[in-house]
C-alpha positions in Angstrom: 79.3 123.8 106.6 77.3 121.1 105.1 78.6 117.9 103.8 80.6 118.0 100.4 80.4 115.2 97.4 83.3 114.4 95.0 83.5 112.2 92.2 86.6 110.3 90.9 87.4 108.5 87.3 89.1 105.4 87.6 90.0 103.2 84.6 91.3 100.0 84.7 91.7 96.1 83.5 89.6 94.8 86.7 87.4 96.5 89.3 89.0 98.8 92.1 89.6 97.0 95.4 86.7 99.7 96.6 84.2 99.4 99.2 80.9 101.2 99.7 81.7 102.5 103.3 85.4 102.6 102.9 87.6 105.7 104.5 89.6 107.2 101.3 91.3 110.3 103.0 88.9 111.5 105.4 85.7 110.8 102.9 83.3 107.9 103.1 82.5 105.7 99.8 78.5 106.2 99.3 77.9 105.3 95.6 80.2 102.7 93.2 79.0 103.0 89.5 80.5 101.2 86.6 80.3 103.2 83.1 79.3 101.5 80.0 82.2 101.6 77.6 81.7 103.3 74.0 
């Protein structure tokens, strides 16, 4: 089996305490992206 990608939402106030390289539950943090706000 090949590796898997997932994708998360998070909104908040300030930016998540999020790393690139950071272990969340088993899966590495490759790509951080803010989104522009409507």
């Amino acid at each position: 089996m090949g590796i898997m990608q997932f994708s998360i939402t998070l909104e908040g106030d300030t930016p998540p305490q999020i790393l690139l390289g950071q272990n969340l539950g088993g899966a590495i943090v490759t790509k951080l992206e803010q989104v522009k706000q409507e």
